[in-house]
N, C-alpha and C positions, 0 to 999 in steps of 0.2 A: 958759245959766248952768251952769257947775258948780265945784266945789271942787276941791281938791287930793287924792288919790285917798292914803287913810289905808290900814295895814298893820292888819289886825283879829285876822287868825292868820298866828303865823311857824312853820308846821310845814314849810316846806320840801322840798315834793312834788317828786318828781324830774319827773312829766309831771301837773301840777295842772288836769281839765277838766270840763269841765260843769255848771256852778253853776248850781243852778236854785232858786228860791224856790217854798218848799212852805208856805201858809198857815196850813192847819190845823194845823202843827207848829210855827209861830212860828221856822221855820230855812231856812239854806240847803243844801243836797245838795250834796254834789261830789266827783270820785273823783280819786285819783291814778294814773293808768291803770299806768305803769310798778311803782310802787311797790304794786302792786295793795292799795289799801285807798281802804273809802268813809269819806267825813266826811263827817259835821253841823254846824253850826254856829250855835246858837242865837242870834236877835238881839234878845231881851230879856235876855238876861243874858250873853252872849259866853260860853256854855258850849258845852263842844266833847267829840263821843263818834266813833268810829271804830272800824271792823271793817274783817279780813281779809274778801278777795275769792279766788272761787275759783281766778280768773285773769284775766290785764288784761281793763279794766273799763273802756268807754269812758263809762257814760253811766250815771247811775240816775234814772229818771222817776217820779213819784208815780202812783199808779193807785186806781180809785175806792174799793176796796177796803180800803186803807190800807196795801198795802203799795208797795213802789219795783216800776219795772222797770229791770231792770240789763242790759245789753249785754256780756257776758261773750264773751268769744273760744270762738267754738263754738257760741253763743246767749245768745238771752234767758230769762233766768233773775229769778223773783221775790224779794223779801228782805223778810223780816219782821221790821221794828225790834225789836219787841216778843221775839224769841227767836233776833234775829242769825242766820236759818238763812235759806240758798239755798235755793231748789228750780227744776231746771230746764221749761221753758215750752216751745222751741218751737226745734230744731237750726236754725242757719243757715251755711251756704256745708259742711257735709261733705265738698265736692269741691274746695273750697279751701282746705285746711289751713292753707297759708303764710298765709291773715289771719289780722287780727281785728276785732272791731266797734270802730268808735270815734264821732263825734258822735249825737246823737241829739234827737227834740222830739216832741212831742205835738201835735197838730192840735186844735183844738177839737170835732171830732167824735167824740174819743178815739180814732184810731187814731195809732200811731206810725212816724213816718218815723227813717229812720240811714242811714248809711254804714258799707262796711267799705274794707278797703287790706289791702295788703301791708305785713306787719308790718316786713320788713328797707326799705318803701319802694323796692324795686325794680323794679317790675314792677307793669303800669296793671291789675291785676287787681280791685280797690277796685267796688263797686257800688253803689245807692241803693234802699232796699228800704222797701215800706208795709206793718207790721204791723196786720191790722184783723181782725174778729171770728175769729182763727184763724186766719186764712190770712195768709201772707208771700208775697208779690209783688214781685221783680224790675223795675223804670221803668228805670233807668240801666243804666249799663256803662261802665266802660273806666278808673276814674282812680289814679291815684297814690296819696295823702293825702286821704280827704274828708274836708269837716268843713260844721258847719251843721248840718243844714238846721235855715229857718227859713221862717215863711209869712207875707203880708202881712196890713194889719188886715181886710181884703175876702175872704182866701180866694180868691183868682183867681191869684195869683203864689205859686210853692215856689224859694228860695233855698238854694242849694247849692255847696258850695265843692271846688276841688281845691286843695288850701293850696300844693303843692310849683309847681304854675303860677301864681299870684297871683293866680290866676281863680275872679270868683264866681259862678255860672250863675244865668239866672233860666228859670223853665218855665211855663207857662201850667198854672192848676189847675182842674180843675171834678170833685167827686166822687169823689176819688181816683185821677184819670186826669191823666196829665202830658202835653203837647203842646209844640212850638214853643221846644225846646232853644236861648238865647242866651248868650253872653255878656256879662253886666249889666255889669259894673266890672273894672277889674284893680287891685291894693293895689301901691305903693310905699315903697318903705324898712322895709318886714318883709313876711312870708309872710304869706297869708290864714287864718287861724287860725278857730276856730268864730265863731259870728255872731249876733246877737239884731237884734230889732225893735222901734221906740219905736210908741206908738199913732197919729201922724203918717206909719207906713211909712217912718220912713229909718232906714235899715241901719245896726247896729251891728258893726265888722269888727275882732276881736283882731288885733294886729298880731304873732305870732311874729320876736322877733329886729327888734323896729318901733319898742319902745316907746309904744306907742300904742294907739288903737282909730281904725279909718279911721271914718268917716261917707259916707253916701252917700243922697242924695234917692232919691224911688222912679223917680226919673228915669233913676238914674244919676250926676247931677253930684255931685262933691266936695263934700263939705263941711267945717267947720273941724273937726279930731279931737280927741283927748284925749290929752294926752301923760301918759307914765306914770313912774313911778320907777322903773319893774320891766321889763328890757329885752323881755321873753319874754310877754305877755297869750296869755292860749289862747283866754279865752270871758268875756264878760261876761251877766252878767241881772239884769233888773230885779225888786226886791225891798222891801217894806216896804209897809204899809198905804196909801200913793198910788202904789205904784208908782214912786216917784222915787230908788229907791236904786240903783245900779250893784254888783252882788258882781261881780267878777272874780278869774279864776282864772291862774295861773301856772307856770313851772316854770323848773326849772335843767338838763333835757336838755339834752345839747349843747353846754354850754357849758366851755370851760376853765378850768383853778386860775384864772387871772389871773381872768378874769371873776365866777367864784364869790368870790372874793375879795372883789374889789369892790363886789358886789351881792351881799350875805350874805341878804339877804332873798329871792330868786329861790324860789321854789316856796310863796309864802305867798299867804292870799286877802285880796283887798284892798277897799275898798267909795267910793264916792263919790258927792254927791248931784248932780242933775241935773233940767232945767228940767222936758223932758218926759214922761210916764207910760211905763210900757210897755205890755204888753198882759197881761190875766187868763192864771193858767199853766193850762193845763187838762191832767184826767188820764187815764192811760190806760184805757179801756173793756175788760176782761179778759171 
C-alpha cells in the first residue's frame, strides 16, 4: 500500500541526496550536494533551516554526540546544528583529488560505510570505504558513480550501487569485513540512484531519470515500484514515528529548459506513506 507521493519542500536542489530521518530532532537531513548546502526539514511543523557546506556534500549522518557526519569532498567533516560550524574529522582519498564523497549510512554498529566517484564521472576511480573507531578502510574499488550503501535487517548483506551501470552489488557482511562481491539486481528505465531498506529486507532503488523507486525482494526478484511525479528520485528513507513515511529526495541536474519546464518541481523533497516499516536509523559512533 502507498499513496500518492506529496511535494513537502519546493526548494529545488540542483543534485537533492541523502535524506535521512533523525528522531531526536523530530526532522529530515539532506544535502544538496551540487548546490552545496545542507537542509532540515521539520516534520511536526514543515519548518525548514539550511546552511552553507564547505564543499559538495554528499551525505550528513546523525552521530551519538549530537552532531551530523558530513561527507564533504576531501572528507569527513563534523557539523554542529547548534553553531552551523564545520570541523574537519578524518582526510579521505588525498591521492585522489579528481573525487568526491557522495552516498553514505550508518551500520548499526555505529560505523559508517560511503562511497566516492569521480566527480566529472569519468573514470572508475569511485571506491567503498568503512569509517569505524578512527580508522578508514578501503573494501572496494573500481566504480564510476557509487551510491548506497545500505545493509540488510540481519547484518549478513552490504548493498551497494554503481548508478552509471544500473548495477546494485550485493556483499556478504560479517564484522566489518566484506566477501563474495555479486551482482544483486540491475534497475530499468532510470539509473540506480541511492538505496534504502524496509524492515522485510526489500530494496528500496531511486530511480534517476526513472521516475520511480525500483523494488526488489532480498532475492533479487522485482517487485511492483513506485512511480513518481518527479522524473529524477536520488534517495528515499524512511521516516516518522512507525517508520512508514517514505522522504525522498530529488533534483534537476541534467536536465534541459524543456524538462525544467515541465517539471518546475525537480529538486524538491517529497514524502509518501507506505505499508511497511523500515528500519531504526542509527548513529555514528565518533
Amino acid at each position: 500500500m502507498t499513496d500518492t507521493p506529496e511535494l513537502i519542500w519546493d526548494l529545488r536542489a540542483e543534485l537533492g541526496e541523502g535524506p535521512v530521518w533523525v528522531a531526536r530532532d523530530r526532522a529530515v537531513w539532506f544535502v544538496d550536494i551540487k548546490g552545496r548546502r545542507l537542509h532540515r526539514y521539520g516534520v511536526d511543523d514543515g519548518s525548514t533551516s539550511s546552511w552553507d557546506t564547505p564543499d559538495q556534500t554528499g551525505f550528513a549522518l546523525p552521530a551519538e554526540d549530537g552532531t551530523m557526519v558530513c561527507g564533504v569532498r576531501g572528507g569527513l567533516q563534523t557539523f554542529d546544528p547548534l553553531t552551523g560550524r564545520f570541523t574537519p574529522l578524518i582526510a579521505v582519498e588525498a591521492d585522489r583529488p579528481q573525487n568526491r564523497i557522495n552516498d553514505g549510512f550508518v551500520a548499526p554498529d555505529g560505523s559508517l560505510w560511503f562511497g566516492t566517484m569521480d566527480d566529472s564521472e569519468a573514470t572508475l576511480s569511485g571506491a567503498l570505504y568503512r569509517y569505524a573507531e578512527g580508522v578508514l578502510t578501503r573494501h572496494d574499488d573500481g566504480y564510476r558513480v557509487t551510491n548506497g550503501p545500505a545493509m540488510s535487517p540481519d547484518g549478513r548483506t552490504l548493498y551497494h550501487n554503481d548508478t552509471t551501470q544500473r548495477g546494485v552489488y550485493a556483499f556478504d557482511h560479517e564484522d566489518g569485513i566484506l566477501s563474495r562481491k555479486r551482482l544483486f539486481a540491475e534497475t530499468s528505465g532510470g539509473f540506480a540512484d541511492g538505496l534504502c531498506i524496509d524492515s522485510l529486507g526489500v530494496v528500496h532503488v531511486g530511480l534517476f531519470n526513472g521516475s520511480g523507486i525500483a523494488r526488489f525482494a532480498p532475492t533479487g526478484e522485482v517487485l511492483p515500484g513506485i512511480a513518481f511525479p518527479a522524473r529524477t528520485v536520488t534517495k528515499a528513507a524512511f521516516g516518522d514515528d512507525d517508520l512508514k513515511t517514505l522522504y525522498c529526495t530529488t533534483a534537476w541536474l541534467g536536465q534541459d529548459a524543456a524538462t525544467r519546464s515541465s517539471e518546475p518541481a525537480l529538486g524538491g523533497l517529497y514524502r509518501l506513506r507506505v505499508e511497511t516499516p523500515g528500519l531504526p536509523q542509527a548513529f555514528v559512533r565518533l
